[in-house]
C-alpha atoms as a printed R data frame, in Angstrom:
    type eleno elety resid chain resno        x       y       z
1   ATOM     1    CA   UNK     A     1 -115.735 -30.251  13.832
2   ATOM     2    CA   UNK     A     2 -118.847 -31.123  15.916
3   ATOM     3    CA   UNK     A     3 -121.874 -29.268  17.098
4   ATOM     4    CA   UNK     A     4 -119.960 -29.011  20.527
5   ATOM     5    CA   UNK     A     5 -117.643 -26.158  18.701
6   ATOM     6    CA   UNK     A     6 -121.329 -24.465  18.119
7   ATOM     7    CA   UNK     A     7 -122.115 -24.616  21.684
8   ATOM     8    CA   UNK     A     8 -119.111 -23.319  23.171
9   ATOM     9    CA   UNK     A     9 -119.469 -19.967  24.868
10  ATOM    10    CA   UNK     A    10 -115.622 -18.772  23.773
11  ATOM    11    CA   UNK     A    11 -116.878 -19.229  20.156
12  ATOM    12    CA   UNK     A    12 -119.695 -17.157  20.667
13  ATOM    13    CA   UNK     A    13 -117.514 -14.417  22.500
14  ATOM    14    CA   UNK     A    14 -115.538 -14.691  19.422
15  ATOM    15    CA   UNK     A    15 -117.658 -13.803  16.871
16  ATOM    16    CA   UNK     A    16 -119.099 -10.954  18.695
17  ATOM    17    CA   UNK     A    17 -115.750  -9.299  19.022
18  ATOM    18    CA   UNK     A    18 -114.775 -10.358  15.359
19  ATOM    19    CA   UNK     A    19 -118.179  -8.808  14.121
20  ATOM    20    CA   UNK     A    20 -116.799  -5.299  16.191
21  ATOM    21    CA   UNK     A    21 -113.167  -5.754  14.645
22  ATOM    22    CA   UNK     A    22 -115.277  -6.034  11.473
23  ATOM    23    CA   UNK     A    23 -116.983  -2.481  11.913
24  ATOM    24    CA   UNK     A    24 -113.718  -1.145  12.067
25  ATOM    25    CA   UNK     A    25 -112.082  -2.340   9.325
26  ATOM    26    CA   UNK     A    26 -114.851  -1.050   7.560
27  ATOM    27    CA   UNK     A    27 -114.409   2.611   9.177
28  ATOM    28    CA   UNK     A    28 -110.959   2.533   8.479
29  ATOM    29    CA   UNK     A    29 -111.190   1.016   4.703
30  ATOM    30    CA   UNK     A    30 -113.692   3.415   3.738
31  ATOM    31    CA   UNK     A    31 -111.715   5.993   5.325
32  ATOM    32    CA   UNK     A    32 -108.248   5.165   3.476
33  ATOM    33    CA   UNK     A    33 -110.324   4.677   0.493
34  ATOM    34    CA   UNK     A    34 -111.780   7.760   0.312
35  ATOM    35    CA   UNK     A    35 -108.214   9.946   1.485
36  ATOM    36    CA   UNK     A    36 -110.182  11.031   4.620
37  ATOM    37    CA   UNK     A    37 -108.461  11.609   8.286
38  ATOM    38    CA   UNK     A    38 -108.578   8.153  10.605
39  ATOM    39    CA   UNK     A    39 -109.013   9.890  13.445
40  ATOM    40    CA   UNK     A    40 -112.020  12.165  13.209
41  ATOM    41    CA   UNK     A    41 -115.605  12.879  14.920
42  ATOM    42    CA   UNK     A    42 -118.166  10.095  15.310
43  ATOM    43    CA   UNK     A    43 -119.246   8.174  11.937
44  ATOM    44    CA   UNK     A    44 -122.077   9.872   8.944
45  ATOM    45    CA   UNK     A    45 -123.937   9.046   6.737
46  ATOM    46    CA   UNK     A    46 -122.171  10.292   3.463
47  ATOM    47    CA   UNK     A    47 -125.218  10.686   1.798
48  ATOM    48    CA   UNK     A    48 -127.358  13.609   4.296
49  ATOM    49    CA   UNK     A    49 -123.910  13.755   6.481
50  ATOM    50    CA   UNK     A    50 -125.698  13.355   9.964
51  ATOM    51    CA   UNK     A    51 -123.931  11.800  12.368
52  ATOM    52    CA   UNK     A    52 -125.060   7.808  13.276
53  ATOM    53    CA   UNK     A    53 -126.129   7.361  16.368
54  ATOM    54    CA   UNK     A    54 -124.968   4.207  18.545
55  ATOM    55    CA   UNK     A    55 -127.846   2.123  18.081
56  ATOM    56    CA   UNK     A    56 -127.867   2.700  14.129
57  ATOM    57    CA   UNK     A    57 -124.283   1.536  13.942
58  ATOM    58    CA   UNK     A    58 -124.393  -1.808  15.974
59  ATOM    59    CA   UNK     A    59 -122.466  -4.544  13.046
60  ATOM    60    CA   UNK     A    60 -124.625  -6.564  11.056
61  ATOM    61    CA   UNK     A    61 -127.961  -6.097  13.083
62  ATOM    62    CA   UNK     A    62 -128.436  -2.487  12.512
63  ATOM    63    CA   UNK     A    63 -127.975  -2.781   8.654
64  ATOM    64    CA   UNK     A    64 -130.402  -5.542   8.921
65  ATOM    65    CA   UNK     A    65 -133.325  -3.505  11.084
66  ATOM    66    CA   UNK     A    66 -132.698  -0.245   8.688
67  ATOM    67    CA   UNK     A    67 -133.293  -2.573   6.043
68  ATOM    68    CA   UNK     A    68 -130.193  -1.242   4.428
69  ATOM    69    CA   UNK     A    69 -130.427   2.202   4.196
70  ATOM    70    CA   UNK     A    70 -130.074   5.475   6.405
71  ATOM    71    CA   UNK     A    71 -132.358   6.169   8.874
72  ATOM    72    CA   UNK     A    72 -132.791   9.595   8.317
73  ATOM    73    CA   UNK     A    73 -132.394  10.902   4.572
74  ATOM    74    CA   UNK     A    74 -133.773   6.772   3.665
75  ATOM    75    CA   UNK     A    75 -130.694   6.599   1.144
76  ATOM    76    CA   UNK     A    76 -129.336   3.018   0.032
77  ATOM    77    CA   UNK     A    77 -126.234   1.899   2.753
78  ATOM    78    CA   UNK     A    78 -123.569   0.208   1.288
79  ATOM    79    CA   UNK     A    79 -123.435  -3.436   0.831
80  ATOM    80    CA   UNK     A    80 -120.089  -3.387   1.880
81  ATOM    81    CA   UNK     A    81 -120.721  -2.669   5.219
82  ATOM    82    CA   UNK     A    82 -122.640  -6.107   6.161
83  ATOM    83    CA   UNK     A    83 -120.428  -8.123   3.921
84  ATOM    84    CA   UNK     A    84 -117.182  -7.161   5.401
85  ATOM    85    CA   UNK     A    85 -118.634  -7.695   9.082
86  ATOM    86    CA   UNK     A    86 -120.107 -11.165   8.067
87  ATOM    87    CA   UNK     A    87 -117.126 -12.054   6.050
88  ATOM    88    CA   UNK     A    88 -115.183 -10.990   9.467
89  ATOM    89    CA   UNK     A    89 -117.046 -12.727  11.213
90  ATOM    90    CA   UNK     A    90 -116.833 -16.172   9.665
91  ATOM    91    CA   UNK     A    91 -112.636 -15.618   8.655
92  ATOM    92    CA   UNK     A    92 -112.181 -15.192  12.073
93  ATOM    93    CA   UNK     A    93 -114.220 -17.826  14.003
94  ATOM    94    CA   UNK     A    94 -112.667 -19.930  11.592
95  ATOM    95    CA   UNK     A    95 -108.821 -18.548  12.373
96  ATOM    96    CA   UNK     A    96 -109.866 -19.293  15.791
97  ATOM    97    CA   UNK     A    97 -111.492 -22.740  15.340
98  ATOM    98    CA   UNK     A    98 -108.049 -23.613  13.214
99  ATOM    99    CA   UNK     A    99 -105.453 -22.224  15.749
100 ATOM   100    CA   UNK     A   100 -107.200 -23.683  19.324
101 ATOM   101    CA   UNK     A   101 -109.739 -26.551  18.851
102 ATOM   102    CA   UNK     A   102 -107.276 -28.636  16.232
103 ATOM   103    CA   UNK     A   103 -105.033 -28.210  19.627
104 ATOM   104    CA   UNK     A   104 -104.988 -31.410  21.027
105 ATOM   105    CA   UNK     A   105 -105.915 -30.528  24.699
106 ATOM   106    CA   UNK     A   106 -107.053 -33.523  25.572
107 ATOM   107    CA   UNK     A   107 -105.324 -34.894  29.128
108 ATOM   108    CA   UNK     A   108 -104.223 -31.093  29.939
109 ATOM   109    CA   UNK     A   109 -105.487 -28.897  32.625
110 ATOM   110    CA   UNK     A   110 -106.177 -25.787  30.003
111 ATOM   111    CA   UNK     A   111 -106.043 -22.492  31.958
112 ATOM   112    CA   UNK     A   112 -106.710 -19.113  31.263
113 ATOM   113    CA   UNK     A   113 -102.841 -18.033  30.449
114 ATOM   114    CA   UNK     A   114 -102.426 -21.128  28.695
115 ATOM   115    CA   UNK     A   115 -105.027 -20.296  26.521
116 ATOM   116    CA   UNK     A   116 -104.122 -16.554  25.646
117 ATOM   117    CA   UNK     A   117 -100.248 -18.425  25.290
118 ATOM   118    CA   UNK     A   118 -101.762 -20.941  22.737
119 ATOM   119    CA   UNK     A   119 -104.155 -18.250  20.876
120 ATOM   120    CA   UNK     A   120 -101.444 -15.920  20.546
121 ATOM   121    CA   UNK     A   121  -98.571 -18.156  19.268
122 ATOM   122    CA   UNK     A   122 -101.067 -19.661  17.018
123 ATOM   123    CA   UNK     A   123 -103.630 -16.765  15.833
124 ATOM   124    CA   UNK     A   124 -101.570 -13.714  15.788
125 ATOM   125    CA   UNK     A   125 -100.224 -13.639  12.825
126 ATOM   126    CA   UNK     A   126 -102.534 -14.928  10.991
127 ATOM   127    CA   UNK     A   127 -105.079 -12.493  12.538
128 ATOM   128    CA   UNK     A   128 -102.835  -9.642  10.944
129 ATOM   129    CA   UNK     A   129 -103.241 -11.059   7.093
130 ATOM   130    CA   UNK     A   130 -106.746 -12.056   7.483
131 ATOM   131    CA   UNK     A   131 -107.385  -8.385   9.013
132 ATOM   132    CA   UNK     A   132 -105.745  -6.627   6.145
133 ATOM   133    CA   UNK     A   133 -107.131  -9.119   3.419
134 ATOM   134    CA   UNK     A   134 -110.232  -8.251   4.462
135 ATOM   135    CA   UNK     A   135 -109.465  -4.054   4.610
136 ATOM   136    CA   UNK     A   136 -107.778  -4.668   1.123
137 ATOM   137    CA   UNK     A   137 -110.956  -6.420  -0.574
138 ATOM   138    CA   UNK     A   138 -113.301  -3.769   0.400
139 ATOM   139    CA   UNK     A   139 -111.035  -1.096  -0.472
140 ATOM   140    CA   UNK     A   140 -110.639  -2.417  -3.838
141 ATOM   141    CA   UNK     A   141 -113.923  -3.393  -4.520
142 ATOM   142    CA   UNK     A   142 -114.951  -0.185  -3.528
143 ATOM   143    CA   UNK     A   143 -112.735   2.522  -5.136
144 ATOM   144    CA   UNK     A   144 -109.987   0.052  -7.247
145 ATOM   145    CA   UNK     A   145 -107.258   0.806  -4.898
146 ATOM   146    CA   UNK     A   146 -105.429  -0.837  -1.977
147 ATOM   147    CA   UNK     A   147 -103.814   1.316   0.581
148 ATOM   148    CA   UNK     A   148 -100.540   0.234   1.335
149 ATOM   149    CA   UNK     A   149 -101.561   0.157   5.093
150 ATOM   150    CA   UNK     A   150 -102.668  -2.945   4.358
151 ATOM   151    CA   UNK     A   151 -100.390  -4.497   2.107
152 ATOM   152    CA   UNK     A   152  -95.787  -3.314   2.387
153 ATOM   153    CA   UNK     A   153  -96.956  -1.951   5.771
154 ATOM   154    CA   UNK     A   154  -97.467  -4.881   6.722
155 ATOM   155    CA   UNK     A   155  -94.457  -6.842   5.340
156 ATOM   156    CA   UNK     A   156  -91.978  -6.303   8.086
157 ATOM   157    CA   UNK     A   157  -94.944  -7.587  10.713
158 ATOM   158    CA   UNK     A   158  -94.959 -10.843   8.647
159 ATOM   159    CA   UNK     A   159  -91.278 -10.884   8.194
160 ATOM   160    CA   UNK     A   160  -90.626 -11.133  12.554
161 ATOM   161    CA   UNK     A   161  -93.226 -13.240  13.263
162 ATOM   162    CA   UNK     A   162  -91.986 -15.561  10.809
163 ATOM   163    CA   UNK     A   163  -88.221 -15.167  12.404
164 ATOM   164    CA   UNK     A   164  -90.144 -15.686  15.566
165 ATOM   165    CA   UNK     A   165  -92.077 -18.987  14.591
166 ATOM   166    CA   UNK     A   166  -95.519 -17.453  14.491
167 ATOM   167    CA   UNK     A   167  -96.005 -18.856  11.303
168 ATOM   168    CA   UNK     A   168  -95.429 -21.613   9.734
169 ATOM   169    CA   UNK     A   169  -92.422 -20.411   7.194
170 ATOM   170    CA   UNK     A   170  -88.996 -19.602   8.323
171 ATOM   171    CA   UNK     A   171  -87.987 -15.884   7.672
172 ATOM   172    CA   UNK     A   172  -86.188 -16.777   5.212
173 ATOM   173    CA   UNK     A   173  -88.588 -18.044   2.892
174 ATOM   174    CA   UNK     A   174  -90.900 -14.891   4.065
175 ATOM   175    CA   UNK     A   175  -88.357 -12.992   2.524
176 ATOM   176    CA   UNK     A   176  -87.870 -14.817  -0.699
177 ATOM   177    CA   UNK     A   177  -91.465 -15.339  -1.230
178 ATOM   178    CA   UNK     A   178  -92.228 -11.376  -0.792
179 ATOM   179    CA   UNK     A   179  -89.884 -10.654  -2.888
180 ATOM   180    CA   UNK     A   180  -91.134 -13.348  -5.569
181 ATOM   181    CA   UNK     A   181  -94.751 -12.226  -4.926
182 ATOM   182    CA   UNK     A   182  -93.927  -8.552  -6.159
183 ATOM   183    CA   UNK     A   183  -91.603  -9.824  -8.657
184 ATOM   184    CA   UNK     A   184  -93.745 -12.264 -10.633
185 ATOM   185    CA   UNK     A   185  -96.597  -9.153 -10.587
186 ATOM   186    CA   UNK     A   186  -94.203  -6.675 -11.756
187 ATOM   187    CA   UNK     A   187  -92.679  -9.001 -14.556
188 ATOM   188    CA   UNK     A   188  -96.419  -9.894 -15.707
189 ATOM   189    CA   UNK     A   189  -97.973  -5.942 -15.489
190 ATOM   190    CA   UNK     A   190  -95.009  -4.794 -17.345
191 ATOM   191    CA   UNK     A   191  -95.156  -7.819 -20.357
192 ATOM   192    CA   UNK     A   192  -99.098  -6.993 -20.463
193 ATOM   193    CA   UNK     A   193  -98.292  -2.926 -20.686
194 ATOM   194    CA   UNK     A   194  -95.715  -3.517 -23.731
195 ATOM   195    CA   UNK     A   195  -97.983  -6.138 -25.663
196 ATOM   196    CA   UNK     A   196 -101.734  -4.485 -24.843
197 ATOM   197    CA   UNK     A   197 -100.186  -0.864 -24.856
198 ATOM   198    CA   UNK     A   198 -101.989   0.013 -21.298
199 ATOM   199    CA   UNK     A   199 -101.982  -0.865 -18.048
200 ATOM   200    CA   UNK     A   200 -103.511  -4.136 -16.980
201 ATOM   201    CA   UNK     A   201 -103.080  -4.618 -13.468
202 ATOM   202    CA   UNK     A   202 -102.215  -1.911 -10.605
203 ATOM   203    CA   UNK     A   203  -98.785  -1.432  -8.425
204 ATOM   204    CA   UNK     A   204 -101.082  -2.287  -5.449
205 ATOM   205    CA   UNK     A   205 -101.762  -5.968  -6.207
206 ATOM   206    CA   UNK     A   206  -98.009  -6.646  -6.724
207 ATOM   207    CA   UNK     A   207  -97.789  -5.106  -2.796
208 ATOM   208    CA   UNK     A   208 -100.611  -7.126  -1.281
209 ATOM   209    CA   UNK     A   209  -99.379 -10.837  -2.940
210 ATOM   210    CA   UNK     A   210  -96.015  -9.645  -1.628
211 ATOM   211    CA   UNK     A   211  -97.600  -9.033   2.007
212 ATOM   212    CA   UNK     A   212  -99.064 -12.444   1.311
213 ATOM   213    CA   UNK     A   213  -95.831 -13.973   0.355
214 ATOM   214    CA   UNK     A   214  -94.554 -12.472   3.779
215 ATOM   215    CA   UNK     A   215  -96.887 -14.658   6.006
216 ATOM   216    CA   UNK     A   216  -97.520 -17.645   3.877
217 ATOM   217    CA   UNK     A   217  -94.549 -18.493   1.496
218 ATOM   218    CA   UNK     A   218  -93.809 -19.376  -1.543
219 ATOM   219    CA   UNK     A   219  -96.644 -21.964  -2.209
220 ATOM   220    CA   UNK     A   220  -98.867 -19.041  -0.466
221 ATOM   221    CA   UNK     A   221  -97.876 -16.710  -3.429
222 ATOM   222    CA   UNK     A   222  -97.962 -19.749  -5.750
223 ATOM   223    CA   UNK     A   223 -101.691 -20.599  -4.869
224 ATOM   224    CA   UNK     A   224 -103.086 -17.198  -4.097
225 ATOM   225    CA   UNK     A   225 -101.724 -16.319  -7.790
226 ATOM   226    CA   UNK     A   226 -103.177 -19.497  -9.313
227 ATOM   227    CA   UNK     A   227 -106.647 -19.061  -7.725
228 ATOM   228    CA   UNK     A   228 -106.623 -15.318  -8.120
229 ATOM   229    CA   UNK     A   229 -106.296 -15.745 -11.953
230 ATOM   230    CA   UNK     A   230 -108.768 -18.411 -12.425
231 ATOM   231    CA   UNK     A   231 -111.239 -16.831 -10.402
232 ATOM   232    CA   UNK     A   232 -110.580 -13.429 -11.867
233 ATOM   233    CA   UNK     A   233 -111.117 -15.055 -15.582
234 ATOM   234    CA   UNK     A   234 -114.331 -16.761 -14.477
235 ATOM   235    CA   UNK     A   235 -116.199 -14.016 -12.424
236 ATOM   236    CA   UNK     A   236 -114.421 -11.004 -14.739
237 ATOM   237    CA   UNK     A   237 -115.760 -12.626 -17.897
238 ATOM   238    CA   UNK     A   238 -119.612 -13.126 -16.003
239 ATOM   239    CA   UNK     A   239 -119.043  -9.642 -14.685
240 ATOM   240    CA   UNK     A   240 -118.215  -7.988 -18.580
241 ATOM   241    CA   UNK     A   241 -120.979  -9.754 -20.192
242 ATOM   242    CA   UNK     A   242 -123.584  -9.251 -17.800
243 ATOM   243    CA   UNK     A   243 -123.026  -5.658 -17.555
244 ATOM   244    CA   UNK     A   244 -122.152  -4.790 -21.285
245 ATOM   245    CA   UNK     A   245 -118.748  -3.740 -20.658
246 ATOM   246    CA   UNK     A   246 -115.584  -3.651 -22.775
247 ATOM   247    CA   UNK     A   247 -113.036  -5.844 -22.335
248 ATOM   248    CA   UNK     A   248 -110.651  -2.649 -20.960
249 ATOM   249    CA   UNK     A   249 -112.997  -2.284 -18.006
250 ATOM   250    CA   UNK     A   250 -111.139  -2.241 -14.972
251 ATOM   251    CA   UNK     A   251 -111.470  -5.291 -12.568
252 ATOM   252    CA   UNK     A   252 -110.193  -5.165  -9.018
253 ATOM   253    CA   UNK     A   253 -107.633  -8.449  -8.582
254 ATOM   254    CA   UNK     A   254 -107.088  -8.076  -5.081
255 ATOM   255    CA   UNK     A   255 -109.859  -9.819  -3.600
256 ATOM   256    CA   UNK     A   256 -109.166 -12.636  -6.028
257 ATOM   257    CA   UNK     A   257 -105.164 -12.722  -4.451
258 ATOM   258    CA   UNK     A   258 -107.582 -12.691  -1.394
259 ATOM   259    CA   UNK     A   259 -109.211 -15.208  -1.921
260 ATOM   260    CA   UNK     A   260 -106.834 -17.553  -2.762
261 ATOM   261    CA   UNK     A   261 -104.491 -16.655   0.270
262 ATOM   262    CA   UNK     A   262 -107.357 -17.514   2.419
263 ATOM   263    CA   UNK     A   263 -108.024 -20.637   0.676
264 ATOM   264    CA   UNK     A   264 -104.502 -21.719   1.534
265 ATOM   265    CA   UNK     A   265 -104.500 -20.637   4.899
266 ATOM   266    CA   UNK     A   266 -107.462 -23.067   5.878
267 ATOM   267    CA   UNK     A   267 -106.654 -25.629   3.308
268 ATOM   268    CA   UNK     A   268 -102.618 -25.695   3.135
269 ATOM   269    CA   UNK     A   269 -102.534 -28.730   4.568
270 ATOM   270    CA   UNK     A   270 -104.831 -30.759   1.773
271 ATOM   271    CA   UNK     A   271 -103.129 -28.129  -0.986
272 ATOM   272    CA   UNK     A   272  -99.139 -29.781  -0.066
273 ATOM   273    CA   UNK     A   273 -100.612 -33.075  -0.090
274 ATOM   274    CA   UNK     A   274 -102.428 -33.043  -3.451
275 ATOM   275    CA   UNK     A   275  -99.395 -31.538  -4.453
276 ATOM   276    CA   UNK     A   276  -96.828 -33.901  -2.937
């Protein structure tokens, strides 16, 4: 990638409407998280509860000019909020960087049609998981749960485009590997429960590696699993001694399933070859 992908004004257009698409998958994340109505009067602060005017509630920049916190009662705002609009913000410039400027286009008269075509076909999808990855991380970072808006919802969505050839798995194999993604999960959660006597692991991060599963496969599952654990271990095990906790402390996994599924997205292609 060269400093001509930089320069180009599409990418720029890009990330301002992926920073927007971020802001709302905060709104509705926070909203899902906390069991309150999606479709209500303009956004608050939940601290004081006054309403946040337009110019307070620009993504990214306003957090940054507030200096992180609420312009009128001066309480702290959410890290979330910035992180989920940068992380936005780079997933999808990168979605879109993947799907349209790895096109060779070179010797073809690109027009504006066969752009959207080629975006579409390519992005779509993809767009979909990376949206609801995103949604599911700061749901579960936030309040250890992940709605299933963003995970079994979200199954039948990656099940057609895969029959469709928006991705690159055959339907079948979206099938098996949702079902294998819940499955392994399940099997796991259950072995932990009987050994440990209590729960280890939560009913929504079988659904979101079987959403996974849906749109990338089985080496999808097989590499958001492996990454998810390791990373889990590593930053689980920093997290409980840092903070003096007990090793039944409660850990969200999803944006470690997260992570992993994104890893594969960008990186499937160097993944199947160290593999193979």
């Amino acid at each position: 990638m060269n400093i001509s992908f930089f320069l180009a004004w599409d990418v720029w257009y890009v990330a301002v409407l992926a920073l927007c698409w971020g802001s709302f998958l905060n709104v509705l994340a926070y909203r899902l998280a906390h069991d309150k109505k999606l479709i209500t009067a303009r956004s608050y602060c939940p601290s004081c509860r006054k309403s946040i005017a337009w110019y307070d509630n620009i993504p990214l920049l306003s957090w940054l000019v507030l200096a992180g916190k609420c312009r009128n009662c001066k309480k702290p705002i959410s890290w979330l909020y910035p992180f989920v609009e940068l992380l936005t913000l780079v997933l999808m410039v990168g979605l879109y960087s993947k799907c349209f400027y790895s096109f060779p286009l070179a010797g073809f008269e690109v027009d504006v049609g066969f752009v959207c075509s080629l975006v579409f076909n390519n992005c779509f999808a993809y767009f979909v998981l990376l949206s609801a990855l995103i949604a599911a991380t700061r749901t579960d970072l936030e309040a250890m749960v992940i709605p299933q808006l963003f995970s079994v919802w979200l199954v039948p969505i990656g099940l057609i485009c895969s029959f469709f050839g928006l991705t690159h798995i055959t339907w079948i194999e979206s099938m098996i590997a949702t079902l294998l993604g819940y499955g392994v999960l399940w099997v796991t959660a259950k072995a932990y429960q009987y050994y440990a006597g209590h729960e280890g692991m939560g009913e929504g991060d079988m659904e979101l590696l079987a959403m996974i599963g849906s749109f990338l496969g089985v080496l999808g599952v097989w590499t958001s699993l492996l990454v998810g654990s390791v990373a889990g271990v590593v930053c689980g095990s920093v997290y409980l001694f840092a903070a003096k906790k007990g090793r039944k402390t409660r850990i969200p996994f999803g944006p470690f399933l997260a992570l992993g599924a994104v890893l594969f997205l960008f990186f499937q292609d160097l993944i199947l070859m160290m593999l193979f």
